[in-house]
C-alpha positions as CSV (number, residue, x, y, z in Angstrom):
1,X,14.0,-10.2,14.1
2,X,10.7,-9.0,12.8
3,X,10.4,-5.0,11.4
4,X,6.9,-3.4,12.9
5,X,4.7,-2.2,10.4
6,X,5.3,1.5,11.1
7,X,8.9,1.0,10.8
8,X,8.9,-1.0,7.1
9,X,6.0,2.0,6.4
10,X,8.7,4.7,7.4
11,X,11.8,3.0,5.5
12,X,9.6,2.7,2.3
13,X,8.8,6.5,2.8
14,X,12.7,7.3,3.3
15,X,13.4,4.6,-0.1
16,X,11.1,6.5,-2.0
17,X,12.1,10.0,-1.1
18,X,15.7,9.1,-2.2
19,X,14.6,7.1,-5.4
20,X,12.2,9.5,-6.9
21,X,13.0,12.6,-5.7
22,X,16.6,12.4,-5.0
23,X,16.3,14.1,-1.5
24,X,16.8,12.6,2.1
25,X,14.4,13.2,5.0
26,X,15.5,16.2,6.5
27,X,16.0,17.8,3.2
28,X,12.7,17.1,1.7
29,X,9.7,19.1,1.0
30,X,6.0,18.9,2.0
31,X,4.6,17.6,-1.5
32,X,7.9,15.0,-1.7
33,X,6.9,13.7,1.7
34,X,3.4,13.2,0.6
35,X,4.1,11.6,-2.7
36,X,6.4,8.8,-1.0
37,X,3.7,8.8,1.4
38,X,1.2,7.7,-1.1
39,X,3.3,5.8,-2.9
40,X,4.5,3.5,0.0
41,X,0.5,3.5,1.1
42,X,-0.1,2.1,-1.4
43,X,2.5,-0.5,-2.2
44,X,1.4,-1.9,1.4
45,X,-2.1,-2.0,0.3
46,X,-1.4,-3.4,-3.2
47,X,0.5,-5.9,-1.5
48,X,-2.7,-7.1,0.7
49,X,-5.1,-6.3,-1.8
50,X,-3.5,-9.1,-3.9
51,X,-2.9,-11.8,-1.1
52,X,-6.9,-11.3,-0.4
53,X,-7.8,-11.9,-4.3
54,X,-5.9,-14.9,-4.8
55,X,-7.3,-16.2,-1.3
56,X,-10.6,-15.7,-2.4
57,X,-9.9,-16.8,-6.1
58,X,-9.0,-20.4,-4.6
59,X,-11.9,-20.8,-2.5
60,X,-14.2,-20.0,-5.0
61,X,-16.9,-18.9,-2.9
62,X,-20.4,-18.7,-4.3
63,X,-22.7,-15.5,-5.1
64,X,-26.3,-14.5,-4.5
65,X,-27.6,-12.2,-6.1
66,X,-30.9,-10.6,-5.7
67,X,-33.2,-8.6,-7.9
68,X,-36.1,-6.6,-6.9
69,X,-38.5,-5.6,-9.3
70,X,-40.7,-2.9,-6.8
């Protein structure tokens, strides 16, 4: 059974809340929500970000650059 995005997201929020702050959910305040907010963010995008590097590392694709001397 696959997790939807928004559920992993929300999970990752709830793990960091009770690493880093030591508070659940219901217990938490505005500025702990939004750190484990940003923090899961961006574990997802770091996640990506990486996947699309490599991908692009191994297909080595080529450059053009252009220089305009107006």
């Amino acid at each position: 059974m696959q997790v939807a995005p928004e559920d992993r997201l929300f999970d990752t929020i709830k793990r960091y809340l009770l690493t880093d702050h030591g508070t659940l959910l219901s217990k938490s305040s505005r500025q702990e929500l939004y750190l484990s907010l940003c923090k899961a963010l961006r574990e997802e995008i770091m996640f990506y970000w990486t996947a699309s590097a490599l991908s692009l590392e191994k297909k080595q694709p080529r450059t053009i650059y252009y220089l305009s001397m107006e």
